[in-house]
matplotlib code that plots the C-alpha trace (Angstrom):
import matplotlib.pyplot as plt

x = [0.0, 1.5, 1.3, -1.6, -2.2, -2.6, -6.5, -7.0, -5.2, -6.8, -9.9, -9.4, -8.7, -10.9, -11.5, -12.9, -15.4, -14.0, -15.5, -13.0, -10.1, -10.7, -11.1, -7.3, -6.4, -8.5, -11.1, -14.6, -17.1, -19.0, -16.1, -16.7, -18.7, -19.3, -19.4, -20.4, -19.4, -15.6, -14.8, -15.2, -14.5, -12.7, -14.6, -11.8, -13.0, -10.7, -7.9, -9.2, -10.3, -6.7, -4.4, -4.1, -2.7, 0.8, 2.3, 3.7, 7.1, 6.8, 8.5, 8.2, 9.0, 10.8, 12.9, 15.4, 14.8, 12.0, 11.3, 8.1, 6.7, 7.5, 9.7, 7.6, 7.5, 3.8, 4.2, 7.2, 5.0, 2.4, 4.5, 6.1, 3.0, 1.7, 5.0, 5.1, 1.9, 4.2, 6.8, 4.0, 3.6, 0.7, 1.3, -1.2, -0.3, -0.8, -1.3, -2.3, -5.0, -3.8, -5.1, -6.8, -4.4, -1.7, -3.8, -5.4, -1.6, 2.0, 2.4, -1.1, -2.6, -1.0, -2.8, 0.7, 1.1, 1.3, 0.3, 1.3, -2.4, -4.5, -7.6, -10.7, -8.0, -10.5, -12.5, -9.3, -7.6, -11.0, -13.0, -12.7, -15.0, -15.4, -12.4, -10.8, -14.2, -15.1, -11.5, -11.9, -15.3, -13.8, -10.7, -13.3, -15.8, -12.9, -12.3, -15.8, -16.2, -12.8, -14.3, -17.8, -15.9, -14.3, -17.5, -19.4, -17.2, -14.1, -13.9, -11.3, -9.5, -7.8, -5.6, -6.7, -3.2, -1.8, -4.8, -2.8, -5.6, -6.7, -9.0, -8.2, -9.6, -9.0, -7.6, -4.6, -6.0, -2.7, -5.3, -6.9, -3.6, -3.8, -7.6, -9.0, -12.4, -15.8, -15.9, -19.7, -21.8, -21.3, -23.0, -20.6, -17.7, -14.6, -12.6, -9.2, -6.5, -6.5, -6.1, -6.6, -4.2, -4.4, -6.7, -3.8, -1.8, -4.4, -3.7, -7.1, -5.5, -2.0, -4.4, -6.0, -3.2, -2.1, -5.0, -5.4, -8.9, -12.1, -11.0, -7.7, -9.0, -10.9, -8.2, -5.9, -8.6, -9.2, -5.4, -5.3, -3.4, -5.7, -3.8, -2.8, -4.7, -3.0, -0.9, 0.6, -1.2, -2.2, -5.9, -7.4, -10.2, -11.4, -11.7, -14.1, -15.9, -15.1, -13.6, -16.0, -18.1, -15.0, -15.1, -18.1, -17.8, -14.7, -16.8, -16.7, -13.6, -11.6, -12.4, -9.4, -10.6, -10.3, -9.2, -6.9, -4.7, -5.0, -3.9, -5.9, -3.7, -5.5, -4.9, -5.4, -5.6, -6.5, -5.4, -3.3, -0.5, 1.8, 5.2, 6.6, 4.3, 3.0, 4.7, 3.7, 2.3, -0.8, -2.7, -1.7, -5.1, -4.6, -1.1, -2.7, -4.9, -2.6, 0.0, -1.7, -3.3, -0.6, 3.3, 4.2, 3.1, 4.3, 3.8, 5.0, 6.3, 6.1, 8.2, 12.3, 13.6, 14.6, 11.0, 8.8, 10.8, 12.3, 9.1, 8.1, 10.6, 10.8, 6.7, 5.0, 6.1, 7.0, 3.1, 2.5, 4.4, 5.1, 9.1, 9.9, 11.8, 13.3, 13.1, 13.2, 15.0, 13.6, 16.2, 15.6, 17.9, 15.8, 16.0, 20.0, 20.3, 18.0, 20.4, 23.6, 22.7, 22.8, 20.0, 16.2]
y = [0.0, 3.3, 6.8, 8.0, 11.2, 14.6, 14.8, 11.5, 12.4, 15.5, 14.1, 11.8, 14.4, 15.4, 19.2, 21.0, 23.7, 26.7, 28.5, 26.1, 27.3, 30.8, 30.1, 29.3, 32.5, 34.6, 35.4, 34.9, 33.4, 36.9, 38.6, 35.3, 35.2, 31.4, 30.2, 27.2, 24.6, 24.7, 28.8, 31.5, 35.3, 37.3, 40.7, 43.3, 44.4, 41.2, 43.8, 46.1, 43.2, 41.1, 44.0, 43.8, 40.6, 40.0, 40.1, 36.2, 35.8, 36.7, 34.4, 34.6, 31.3, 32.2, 30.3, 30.0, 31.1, 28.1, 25.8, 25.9, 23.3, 25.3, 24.1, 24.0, 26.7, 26.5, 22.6, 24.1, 27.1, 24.6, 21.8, 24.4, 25.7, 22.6, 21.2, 24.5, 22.6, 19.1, 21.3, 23.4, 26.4, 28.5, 29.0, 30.8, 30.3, 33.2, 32.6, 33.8, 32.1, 30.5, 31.5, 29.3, 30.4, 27.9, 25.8, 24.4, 24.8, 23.2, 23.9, 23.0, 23.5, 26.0, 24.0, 22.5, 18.7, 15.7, 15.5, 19.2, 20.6, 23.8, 22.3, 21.9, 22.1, 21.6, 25.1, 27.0, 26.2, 26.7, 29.7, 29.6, 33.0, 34.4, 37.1, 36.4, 36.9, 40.1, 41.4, 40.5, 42.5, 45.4, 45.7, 45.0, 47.8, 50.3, 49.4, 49.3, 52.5, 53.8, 52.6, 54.3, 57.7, 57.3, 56.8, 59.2, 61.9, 61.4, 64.6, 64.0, 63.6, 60.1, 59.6, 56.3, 55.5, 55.3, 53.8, 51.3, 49.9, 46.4, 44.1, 40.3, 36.9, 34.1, 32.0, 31.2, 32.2, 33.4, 34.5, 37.3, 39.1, 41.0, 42.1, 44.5, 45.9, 48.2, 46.1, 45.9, 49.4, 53.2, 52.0, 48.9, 51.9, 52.9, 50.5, 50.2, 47.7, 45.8, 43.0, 40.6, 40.6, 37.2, 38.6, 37.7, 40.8, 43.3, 46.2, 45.6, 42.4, 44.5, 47.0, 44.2, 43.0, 46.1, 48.3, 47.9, 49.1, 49.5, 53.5, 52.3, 50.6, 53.2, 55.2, 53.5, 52.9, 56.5, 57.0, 54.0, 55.5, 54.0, 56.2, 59.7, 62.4, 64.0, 66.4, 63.7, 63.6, 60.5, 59.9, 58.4, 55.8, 59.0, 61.3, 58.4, 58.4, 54.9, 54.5, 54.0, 51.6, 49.4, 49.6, 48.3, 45.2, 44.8, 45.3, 41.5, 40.7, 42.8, 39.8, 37.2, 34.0, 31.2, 28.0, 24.9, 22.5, 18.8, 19.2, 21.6, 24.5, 27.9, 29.0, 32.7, 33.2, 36.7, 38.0, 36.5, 39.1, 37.6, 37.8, 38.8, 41.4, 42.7, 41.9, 38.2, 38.4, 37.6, 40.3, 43.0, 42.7, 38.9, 39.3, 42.0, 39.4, 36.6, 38.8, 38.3, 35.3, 32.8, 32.5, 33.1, 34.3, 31.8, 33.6, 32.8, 35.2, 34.4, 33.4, 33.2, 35.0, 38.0, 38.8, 37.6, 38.1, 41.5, 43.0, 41.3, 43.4, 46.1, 47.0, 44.7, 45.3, 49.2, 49.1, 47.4, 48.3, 44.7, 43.7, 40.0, 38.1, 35.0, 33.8, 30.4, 29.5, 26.6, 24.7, 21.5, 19.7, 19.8, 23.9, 24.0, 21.1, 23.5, 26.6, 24.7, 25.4, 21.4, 20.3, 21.5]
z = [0.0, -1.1, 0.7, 1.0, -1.4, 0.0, -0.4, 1.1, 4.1, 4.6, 4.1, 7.1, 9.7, 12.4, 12.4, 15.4, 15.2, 14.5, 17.7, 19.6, 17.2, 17.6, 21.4, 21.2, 19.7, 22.5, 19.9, 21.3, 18.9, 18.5, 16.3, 13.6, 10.2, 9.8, 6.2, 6.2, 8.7, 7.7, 7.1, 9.0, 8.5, 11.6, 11.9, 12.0, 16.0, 17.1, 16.3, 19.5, 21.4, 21.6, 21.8, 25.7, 25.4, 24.9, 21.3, 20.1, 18.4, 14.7, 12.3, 8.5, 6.1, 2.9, 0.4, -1.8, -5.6, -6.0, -9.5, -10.8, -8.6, -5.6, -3.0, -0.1, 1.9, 2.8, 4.0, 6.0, 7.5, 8.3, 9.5, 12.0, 13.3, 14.2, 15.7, 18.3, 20.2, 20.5, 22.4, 24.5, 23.0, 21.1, 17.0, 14.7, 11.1, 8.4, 4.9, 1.2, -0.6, -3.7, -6.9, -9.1, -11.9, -10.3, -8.1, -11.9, -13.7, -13.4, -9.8, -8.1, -4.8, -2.3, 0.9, 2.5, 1.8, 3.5, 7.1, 7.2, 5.2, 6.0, 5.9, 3.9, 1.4, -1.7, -0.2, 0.4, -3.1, -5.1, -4.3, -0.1, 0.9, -2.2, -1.4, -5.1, -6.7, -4.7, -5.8, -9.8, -9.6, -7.8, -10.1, -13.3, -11.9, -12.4, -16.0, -17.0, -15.5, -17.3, -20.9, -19.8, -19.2, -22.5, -24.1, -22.6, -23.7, -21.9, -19.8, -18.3, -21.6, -21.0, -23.6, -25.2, -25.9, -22.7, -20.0, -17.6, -16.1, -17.9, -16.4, -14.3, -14.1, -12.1, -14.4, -17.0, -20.2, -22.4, -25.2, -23.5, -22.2, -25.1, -27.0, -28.9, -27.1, -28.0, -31.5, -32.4, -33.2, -31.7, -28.6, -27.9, -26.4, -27.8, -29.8, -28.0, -27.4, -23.4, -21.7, -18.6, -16.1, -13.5, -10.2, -7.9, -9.8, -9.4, -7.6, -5.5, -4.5, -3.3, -1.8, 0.2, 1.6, 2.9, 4.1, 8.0, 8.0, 5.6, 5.3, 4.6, 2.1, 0.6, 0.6, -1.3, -4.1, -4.5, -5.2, -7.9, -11.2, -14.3, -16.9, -18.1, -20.0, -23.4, -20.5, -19.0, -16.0, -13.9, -13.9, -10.7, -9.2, -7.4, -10.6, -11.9, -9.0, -8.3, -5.5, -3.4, -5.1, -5.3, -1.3, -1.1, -2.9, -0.8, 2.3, 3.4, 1.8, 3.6, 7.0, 7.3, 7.3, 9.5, 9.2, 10.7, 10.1, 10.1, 14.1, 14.6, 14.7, 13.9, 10.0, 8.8, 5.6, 3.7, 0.5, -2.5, -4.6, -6.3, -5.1, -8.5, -9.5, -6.3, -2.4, -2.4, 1.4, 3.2, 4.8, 7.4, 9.2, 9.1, 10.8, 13.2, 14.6, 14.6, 16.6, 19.6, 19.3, 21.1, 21.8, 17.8, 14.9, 11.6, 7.8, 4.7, 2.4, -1.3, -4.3, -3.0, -0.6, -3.1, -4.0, -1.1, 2.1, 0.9, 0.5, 3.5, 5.0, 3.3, 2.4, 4.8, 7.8, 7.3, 6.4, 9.7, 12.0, 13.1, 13.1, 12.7, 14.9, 13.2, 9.4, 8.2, 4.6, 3.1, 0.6, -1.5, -3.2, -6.5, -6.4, -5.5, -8.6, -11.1, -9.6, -11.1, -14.8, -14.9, -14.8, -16.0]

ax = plt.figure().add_subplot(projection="3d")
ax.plot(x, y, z, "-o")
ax.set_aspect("equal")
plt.show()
């Protein structure tokens, strides 16, 4: 009988309610949005409510230059987290959801692996809360609202030429990154050359990560650069008037969500940038709740070390105001063989 595969061991494992999970973290059951039997949304009050208590040991998991299978770093972050309860201690685990883009291509799932799984891992590497979805409609607001301008008389005189804001989908789908729209009759918009980005490198999606409150939030929408008029001059979300719109859809998304490992151990997870386009880290209000939620804090910072962990340091925690203590380097033997030039 061979190993058993990833889903069937997390299939097998015995979750607790998540009332009992966030009990372990200090949160009371009143600040959670349950979705479902498995997911839960932490209102952003738990920030108030747990800062009396004491702030845990912040560690972030980062890498070597990975290959396109990834190296593990997740099954690492996990596999930590859970092992701090063997020695006595408290561990809340902070993580990005996975796109669907991967989760569906060459590299897969982003759920851990093994006996080291955030689970339901089927839930959090398909559509988990509906936080990708909410982004993609947000981000794709904002460009229907830039082609409306346009054809409503463009007065802010966009210059057609040089509009920077395209529009996302969840998905790999090389055949849309560049297309050609308001084909059709007078009334179909303004014929133009776009294209789709993946969700996961949408500016919402960086904005998510980093806003520390709904207002935040807002307010980094409103400065969002969509393009420049014939001067020269940057257009914004605000000058469209859609900034706040975009907050609203946001409105739920902006909640970390809670899950747990196969052992139980609490799981944030919130928000999903890539690391080589945007900062490649999960949320600041995710890592605001988790601070002081047990002994330490355990994150993952995307891509290798040179992308993820240096804007870890360098964005995310002069956004937070939250300095790590410790870093772990993850190295394989299949990633220091592809760095030799010997081997593909």
């Amino acid at each position: 009988m061979g190993f058993p595969s990833d889903l069937e061991i997390a299939r097998k494992a015995t979750a607790k309610p998540l009332t009992d999970i966030a009990a372990q973290m200090g949160i009371g059951s009143e600040f959670l949005e349950p979705y479902g039997k498995s997911l839960a949304k932490i209102s952003l009050d738990a920030i108030d409510s747990l800062k009396s208590r004491p702030k845990a040991k912040y560690v972030v998991v980062t890498a070597i230059t990975p290959t396109p299978l990834g190296e593990g770093k997740t099954t690492t972050t996990v596999g930590l987290g859970q092992a701090m309860k063997h020695i006595g201690k408290k561990a809340t685990i902070s993580l990005r959801q996975p796109s669907m883009g991967p989760t569906f291509g060459i590299k897969g799932g982003a759920a851990g692996g093994g006996y080291s799984q955030v689970i339901p891992m089927e839930l959090l590497n398909l559509h988990l809360t509906g936080d990708f979805h909410a982004v993609t409609a947000a981000h794709n607001l904002l460009s229907a609202m830039v082609d409306n301008h346009l054809h409503q008389g463009n007065e802010l005189d966009l210059d057609i030429d040089n509009i920077t804001w395209r529009r996302v989908m969840d998905v790999n789908d090389r055949s849309l990154r560049n297309v050609i729209i308001g084909l059709g009759t007078k009334e179909d918009g303004v014929v133009r050359q776009t294209g789709f980005d993946i969700t996961a490198a949408s500016e919402v999606m960086a904005i998510l990560a980093l806003a520390k409150s709904k207002e935040d939030m807002r307010a980094r929408f409103a400065r969002i650069v969509v393009g420049y008029d014939t001067k020269g001059k940057p257009v914004t979300a605000e000058q469209l008037s859609a900034a706040g719109s975009m907050a609203v859809i946001m409105a739920d998304a902006i909640k970390p969500n809670l899950l747990q490992t196969i052992e139980n151990t609490p799981v944030i997870v919130h928000s999903g940038p890539f690391g080589n386009i945007a900062h490649g880290n999960s949320s600041i209000v995710g890592d605001l709740i988790g601070i002081h939620s047990g002994d330490y804090l355990i994150t993952e910072a995307g891509f290798g070390a040179d992308m993820g962990a240096e804007k870890f340091f360098n964005i995310k925690c002069r956004a937070s105001g939250l300095v790590p203590d410790a870093a772990v380097l993850v190295a394989t033997v299949r990633a220091l063989k592809a760095h030799s030039g010997k081997y593909k």
